[in-house]
N, C-alpha and C positions, 0 to 999 in steps of 0.2 A: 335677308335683305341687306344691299351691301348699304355702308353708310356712306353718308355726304359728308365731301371734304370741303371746313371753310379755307377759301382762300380771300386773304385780307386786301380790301385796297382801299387805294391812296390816292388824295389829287397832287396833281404838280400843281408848283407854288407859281408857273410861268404862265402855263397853257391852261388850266384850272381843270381837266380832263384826268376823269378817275383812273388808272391802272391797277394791274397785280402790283403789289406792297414788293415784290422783287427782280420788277421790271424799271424800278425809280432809286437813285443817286439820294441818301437821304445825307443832308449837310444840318451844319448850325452856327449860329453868328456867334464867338465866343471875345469879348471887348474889342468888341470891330474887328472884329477878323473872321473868316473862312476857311472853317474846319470841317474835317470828316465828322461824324456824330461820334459822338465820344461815350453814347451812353446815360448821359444825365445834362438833364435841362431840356429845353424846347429846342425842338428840329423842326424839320422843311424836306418837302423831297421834290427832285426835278427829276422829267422825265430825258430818259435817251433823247429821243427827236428835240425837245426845245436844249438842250446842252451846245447840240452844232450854231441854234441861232443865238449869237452874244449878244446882241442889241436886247432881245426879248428877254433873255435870263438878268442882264444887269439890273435892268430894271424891276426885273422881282426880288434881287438881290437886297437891290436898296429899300424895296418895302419889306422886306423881311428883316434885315440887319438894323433899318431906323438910322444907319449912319456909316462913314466908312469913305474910303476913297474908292471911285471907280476903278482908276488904273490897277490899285493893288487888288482889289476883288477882282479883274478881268487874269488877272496874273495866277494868282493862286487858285482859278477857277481850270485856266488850263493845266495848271500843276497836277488837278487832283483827277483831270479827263486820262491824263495821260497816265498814271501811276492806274487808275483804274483799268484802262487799256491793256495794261503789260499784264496785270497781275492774273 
């Protein structure tokens, strides 16, 4: 009997819609800033599709982070699209 693989999921923190756990960008608010996960403390995960729409992510941003400037979360949001892109 072969076995059942669990595959883990996640909701995005934008669109609230569950994905596979590595089909989603998991970030974290680390003193008001916008980091990759680092490992330790509370994360967030966004998925592909809401990443392209910025209106809809800032604003999970900002409930997720509690604080921070728009401008500089829309900046280091694309920073971390692009380096994911390349990589």
């Amino acid at each position: 009997m072969a076995k059942k693989i669990h595959v883990p999921t996640r909701m995005c923190a934008s669109c609230r819609d569950k994905y596979p756990q590595g089909n989603l960008q998991r970030l974290q608010c680390l003193e008001s800033s916008l980091i990759l996960y680092s490992g330790r403390g509370r994360s967030f995960y966004l998925c592909k599709n809401c990443l392209v729409d910025e209106k809809k992510v800032l604003k999970a941003l900002m409930r997720q982070c509690r604080s921070g400037d728009k401008e500089k979360f829309t900046n280091r949001l694309k920073e971390i699209i692009t380096d994911d892109r390349e990589s």
